[in-house]
Every structure is written in structure tokens, then in C-alpha cells.
C-alpha positions in Angstrom: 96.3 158.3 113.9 96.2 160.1 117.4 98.5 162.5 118.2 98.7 160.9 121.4 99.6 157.8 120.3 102.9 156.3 121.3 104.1 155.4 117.4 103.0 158.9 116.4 106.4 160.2 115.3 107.1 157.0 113.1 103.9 157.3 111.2 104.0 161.0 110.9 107.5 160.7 109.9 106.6 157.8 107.0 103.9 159.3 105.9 105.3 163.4 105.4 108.2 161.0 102.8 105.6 159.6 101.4 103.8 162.7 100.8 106.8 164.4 99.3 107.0 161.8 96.5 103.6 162.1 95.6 102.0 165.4 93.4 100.0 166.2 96.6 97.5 169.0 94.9 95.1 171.7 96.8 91.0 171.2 96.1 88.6 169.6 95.2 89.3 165.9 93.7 86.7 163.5 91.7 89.0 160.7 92.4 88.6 160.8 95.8 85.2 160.3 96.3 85.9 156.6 95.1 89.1 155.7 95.9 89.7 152.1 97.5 92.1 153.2 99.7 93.0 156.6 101.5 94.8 157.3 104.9 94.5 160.8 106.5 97.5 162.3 108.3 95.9 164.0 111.2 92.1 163.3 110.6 89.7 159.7 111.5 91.0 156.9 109.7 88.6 155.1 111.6 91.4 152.4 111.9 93.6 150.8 115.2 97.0 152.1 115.0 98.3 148.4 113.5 96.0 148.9 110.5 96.9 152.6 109.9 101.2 151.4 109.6 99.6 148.2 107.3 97.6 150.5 105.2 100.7 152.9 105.3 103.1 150.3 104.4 100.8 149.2 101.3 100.6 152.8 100.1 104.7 153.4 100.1 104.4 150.0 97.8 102.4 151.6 95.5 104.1 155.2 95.6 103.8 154.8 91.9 100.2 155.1 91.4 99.8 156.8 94.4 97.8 160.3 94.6 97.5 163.1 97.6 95.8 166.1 98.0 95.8 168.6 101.3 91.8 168.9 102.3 90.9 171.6 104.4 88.9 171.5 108.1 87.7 173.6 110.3 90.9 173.6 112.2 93.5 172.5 109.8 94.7 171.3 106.7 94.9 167.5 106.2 97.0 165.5 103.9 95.2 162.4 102.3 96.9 160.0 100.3 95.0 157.8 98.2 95.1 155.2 95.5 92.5 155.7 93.0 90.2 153.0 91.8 91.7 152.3 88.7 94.9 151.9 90.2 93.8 148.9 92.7 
């Protein structure tokens, strides 16, 4: 989601408690490459801002199957939650 955007503290705010139920791990992870759904905190989702709270509010359903790992950028470190395929 952008920075920018007006909901911005909401989703950040979701998403961080989300994160801090979930084992987020540092590196590399297999799962990831073919996981059915992922959300990015800061980076592209590639998604409207209405689609980034749906996809938000089906991950904190699923908190129990839920993954997260902290990928790094050029600029930053990004947390990415994902469900992994065999969980969906």
C-alpha cells in the first residue's frame, strides 16, 4: 500500500498485529516462491487499496496457518505475510 494513501495508518497498524502473531523469520524461504497469497507491507502489491484490507482481512482469518518473513531491498526491509500452498 502507499505510504501516501489516506488509510495508510489502519493497514500499517493491522498488519504490524498481524505480524507479531506470526513466526516472521529472516532469508531465504522455498515457500514463498509458491504461495497463493502474500501481502507486502511497504512493497507493490500490485493491488487497489480495497483489495490490499480484503486480502488483509482474509490473512488475520487464517493467522493460524499464516507465515512471514522480512525480505530485504535496496532501500529497506519488507515484511511479507503469506499463506503457503498447502495451507489454501
Amino acid at each position: 500500500m502507499n505510504i501516501e494513501d489516506p488509510r495508510w495508518d489502519e493497514y500499517e497498524s493491522r498488519f504490524r498485529a498481524l505480524s507479531e502473531t506470526v513466526g516472521i523469520t529472516k532469508g531465504p524461504q522455498s515457500e514463498l516462491a509458491s504461495a497463493e497469497m502474500m501481502l507486502f507491507l511497504y512493497g507493490e502489491n500490485g493491488l487497489l487499496p480495497e483489495q490490499e484490507f480484503e486480502l488483509l482481512t482474509t490473512l488475520e482469518s487464517r493467522a493460524a496457518d499464516l507465515k512471514g518473513t522480512v525480505m530485504l531491498t535496496a532501500y529497506w526491509e519488507d515484511i511479507v505475510l503469506y499463506l503457503p500452498t498447502a495451507a489454501v
